[in-house]
Legacy VTK file of the C-alpha trace (Angstrom):
# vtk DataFile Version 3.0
C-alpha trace
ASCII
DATASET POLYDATA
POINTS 263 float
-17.131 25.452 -8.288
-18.302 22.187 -6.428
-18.300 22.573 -2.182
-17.529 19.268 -0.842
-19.217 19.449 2.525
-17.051 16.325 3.782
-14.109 14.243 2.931
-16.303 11.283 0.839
-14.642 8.850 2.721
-15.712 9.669 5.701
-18.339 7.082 7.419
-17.663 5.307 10.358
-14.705 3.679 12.166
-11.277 4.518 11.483
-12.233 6.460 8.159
-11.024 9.857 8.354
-13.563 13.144 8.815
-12.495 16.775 7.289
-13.764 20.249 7.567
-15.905 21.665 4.299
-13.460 22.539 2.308
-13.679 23.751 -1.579
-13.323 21.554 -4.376
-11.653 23.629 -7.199
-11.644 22.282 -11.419
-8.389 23.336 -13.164
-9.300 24.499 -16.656
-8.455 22.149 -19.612
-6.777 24.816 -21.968
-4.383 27.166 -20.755
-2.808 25.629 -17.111
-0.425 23.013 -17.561
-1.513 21.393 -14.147
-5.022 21.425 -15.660
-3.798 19.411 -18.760
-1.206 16.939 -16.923
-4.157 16.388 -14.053
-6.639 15.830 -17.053
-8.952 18.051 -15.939
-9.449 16.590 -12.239
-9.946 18.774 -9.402
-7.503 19.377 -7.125
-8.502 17.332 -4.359
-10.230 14.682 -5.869
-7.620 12.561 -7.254
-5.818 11.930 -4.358
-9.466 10.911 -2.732
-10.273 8.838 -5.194
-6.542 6.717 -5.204
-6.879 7.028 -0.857
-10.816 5.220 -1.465
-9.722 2.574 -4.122
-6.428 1.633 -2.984
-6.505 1.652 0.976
-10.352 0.449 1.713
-11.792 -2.297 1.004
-14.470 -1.034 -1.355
-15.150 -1.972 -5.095
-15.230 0.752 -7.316
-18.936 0.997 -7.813
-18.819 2.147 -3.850
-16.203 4.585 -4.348
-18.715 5.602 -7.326
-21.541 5.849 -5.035
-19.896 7.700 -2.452
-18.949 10.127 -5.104
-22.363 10.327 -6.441
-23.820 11.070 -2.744
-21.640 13.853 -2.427
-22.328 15.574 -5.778
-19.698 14.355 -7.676
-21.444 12.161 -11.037
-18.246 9.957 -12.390
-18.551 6.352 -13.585
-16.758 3.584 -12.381
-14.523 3.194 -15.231
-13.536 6.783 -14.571
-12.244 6.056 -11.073
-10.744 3.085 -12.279
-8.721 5.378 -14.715
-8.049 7.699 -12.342
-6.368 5.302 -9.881
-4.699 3.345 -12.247
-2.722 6.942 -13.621
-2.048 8.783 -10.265
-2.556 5.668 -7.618
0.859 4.391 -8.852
2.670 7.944 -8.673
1.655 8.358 -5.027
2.883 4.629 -3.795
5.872 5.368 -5.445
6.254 8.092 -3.853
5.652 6.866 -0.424
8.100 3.869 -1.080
10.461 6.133 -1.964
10.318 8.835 1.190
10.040 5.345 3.135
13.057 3.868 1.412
15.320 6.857 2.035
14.346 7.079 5.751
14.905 3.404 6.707
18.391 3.925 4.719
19.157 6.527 7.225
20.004 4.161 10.261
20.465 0.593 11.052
17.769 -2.238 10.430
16.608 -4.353 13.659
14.298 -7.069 12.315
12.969 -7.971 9.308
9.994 -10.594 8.577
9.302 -12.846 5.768
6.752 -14.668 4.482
4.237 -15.629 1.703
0.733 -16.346 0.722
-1.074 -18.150 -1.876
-2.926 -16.259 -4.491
-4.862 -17.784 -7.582
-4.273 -16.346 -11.353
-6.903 -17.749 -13.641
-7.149 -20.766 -11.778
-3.253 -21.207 -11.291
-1.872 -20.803 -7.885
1.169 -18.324 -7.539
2.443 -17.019 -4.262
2.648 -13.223 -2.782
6.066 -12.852 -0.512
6.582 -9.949 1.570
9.080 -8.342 3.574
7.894 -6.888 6.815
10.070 -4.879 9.503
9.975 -5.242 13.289
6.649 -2.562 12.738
4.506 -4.327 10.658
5.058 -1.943 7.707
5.386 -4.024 4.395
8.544 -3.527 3.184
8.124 -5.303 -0.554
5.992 -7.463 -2.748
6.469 -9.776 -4.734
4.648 -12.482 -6.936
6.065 -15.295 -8.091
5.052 -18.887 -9.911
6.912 -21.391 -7.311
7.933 -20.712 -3.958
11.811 -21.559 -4.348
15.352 -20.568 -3.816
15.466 -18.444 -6.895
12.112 -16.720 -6.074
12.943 -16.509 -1.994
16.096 -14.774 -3.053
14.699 -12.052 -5.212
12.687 -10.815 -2.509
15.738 -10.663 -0.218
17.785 -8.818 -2.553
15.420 -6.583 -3.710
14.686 -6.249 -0.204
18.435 -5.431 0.851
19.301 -3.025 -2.139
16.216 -0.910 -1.432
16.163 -0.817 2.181
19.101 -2.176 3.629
20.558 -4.954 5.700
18.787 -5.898 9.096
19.968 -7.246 12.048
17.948 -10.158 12.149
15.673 -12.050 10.082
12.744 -13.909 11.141
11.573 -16.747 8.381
9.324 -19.653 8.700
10.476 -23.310 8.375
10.571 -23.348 4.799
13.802 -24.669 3.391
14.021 -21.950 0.546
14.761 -19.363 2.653
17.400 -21.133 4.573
19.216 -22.208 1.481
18.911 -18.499 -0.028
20.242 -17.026 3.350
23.159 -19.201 3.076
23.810 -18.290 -0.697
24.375 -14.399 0.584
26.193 -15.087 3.663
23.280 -14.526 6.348
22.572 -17.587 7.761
23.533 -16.985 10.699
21.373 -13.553 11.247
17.993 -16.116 10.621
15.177 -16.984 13.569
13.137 -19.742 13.141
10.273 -20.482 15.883
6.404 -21.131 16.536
4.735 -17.381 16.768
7.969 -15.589 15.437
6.555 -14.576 12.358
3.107 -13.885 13.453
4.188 -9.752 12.285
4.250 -11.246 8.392
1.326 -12.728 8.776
-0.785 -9.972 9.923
0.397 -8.249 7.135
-1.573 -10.369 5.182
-4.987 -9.262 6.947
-5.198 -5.665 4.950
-4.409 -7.553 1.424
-7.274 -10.369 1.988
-9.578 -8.417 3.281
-9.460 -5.590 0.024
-8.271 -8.461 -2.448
-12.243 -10.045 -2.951
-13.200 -6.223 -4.052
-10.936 -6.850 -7.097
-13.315 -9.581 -8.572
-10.325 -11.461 -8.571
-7.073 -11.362 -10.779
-6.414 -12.031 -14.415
-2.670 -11.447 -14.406
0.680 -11.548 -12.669
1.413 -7.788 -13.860
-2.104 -6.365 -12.707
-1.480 -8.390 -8.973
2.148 -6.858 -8.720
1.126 -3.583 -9.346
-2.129 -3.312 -7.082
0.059 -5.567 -4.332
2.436 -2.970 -4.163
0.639 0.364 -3.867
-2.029 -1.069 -1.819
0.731 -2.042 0.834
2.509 1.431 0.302
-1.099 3.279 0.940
-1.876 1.180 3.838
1.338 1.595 5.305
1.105 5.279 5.144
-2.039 5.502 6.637
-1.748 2.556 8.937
-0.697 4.475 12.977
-1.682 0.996 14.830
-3.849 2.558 17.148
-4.272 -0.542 19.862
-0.474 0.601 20.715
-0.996 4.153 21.376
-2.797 6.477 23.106
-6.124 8.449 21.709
-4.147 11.580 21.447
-1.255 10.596 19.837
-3.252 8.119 17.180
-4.838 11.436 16.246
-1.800 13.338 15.428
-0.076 10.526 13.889
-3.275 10.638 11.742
-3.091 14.363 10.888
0.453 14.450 9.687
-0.279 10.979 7.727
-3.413 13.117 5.736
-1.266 16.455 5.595
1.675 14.460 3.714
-0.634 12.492 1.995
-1.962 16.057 0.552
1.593 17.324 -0.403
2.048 14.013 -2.230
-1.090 14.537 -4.319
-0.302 18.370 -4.108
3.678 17.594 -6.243
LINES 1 264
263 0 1 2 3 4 5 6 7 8 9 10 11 12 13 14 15 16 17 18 19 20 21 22 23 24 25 26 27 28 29 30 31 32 33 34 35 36 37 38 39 40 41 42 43 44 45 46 47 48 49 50 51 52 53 54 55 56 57 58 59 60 61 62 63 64 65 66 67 68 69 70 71 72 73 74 75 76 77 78 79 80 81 82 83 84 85 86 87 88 89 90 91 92 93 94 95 96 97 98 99 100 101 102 103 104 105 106 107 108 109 110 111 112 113 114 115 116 117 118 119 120 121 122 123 124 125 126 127 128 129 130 131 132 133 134 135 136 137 138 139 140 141 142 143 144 145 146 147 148 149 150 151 152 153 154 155 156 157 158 159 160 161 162 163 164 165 166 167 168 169 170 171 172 173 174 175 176 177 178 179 180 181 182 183 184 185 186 187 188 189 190 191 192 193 194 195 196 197 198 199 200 201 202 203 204 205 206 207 208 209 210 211 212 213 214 215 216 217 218 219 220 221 222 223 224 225 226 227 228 229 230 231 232 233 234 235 236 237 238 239 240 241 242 243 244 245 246 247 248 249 250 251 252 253 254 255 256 257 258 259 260 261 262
């Protein structure tokens, strides 16, 4: 048995504290959870994909902050870790998210893109943001087109829907791919508009120099989209809302997060 005596993410700020709780190893031989988690405890893989997805720490932190709580892993372990259940929990999240915004109309969507560099070689990051801030999808692409502007709207649309209104910037790609699926006239175009899309870029930039930079498309895709799905569960904006309610928006955000890692 291990006893955690707090959440290891827990420092100042915004990052979450917890009550001691027990740390429990499933047995490698024997328990089918034990051999399809690998032999992680029961808690700490869902830490571990929280710490290297969500904040912007390297993994040698995350490795430290292990190491000061009693918990001796390397940094290649972590890395491991996240890379085989960080993707199962942002899927799942996109999914729940998916099937809720489904559920009734769309009011605004926002779109926009940023500039990344692969090896040298710029390629751009485009994401779809509703009228909340939460990023909707990612998406990397070489040039910053009509063909590339609308893949993101139609993966966009067949995932989540069709808003009422889209807000774009003044590049001409996505007025000619509005007009090539009949929604040019649903488009808004102005100075500050957009400013939701581009504060969605904030959470990205500031976690993206942890990365050491990236090496390939597939590898920027992939971390792209479950970082965004992470941050936008645990995201509850709280310059908008009271102290009270930022705390129980909080709560349920860590309680789902644990039946996620729980499934």
């Amino acid at each position: 048995m291990l006893r955690d005596p707090r959440h290891f993410l827990g420092i100042a700020g915004r990052h979450r504290f917890l009550e001691p709780q027990r740390i429990e190893f499933f047995q490698p031989l024997g328990q089918p959870d034990g051999a399809r988690r690998g032999g992680l405890p029961v808690r700490l893989d869902h830490q571990i994909a929280l710490g290297a997805s969500d904040f912007p720490r390297s993994l040698h932190n995350v490795e430290e902050l292990l190491h000061e709580r009693g918990v001796d892993v390397s940094h290649e372990t972590i890395r491991f870790w996240w890379q085989r259940f960080g993707p199962m929990f942002a899927s799942e999240i996109r999914r729940k998210c998916a099937d809720r915004l489904r559920s009734w109309p769309q009011w605004r969507w926002h779109l926009d893109e940023m500039f990344v560099k692969i090896n040298g070689e710029r390629y751009y990051l485009w994401r779809a943001v509703d009228h909340e801030g939460e990023v909707l999808e990612s998406f990397v692409t070489k040039t910053r087109d009509k063909k590339a502007a609308l893949k993101i709207l139609r993966k966009s649309m067949k995932r989540h829907g069709r808003p009422h209104v889209l807000v774009i910037d003044r590049l001409r790609s996505y007025g000619a791919a509005m007009k090539a699926i009949g929604n040019a006239h649903r488009q808004e175009t102005g100075r500050w508009l957009n400013n939701r899309a581009e504060n969605s870029h904030l959470p990205f930039r500031r976690r993206a120099p942890a990365m050491q930079r990236f090496r390939r498309v597939r590898s920027l895709q992939k971390f792209a989209s479950d970082h965004a799905s992470v941050f936008n569960h645990s995201n509850s904006q709280r310059s908008l809302t009271s102290r009270q309610t930022f705390r129980l928006n909080r709560a349920a955000a860590l309680v789902e997060w644990r039946q996620l890692a729980a499934a």
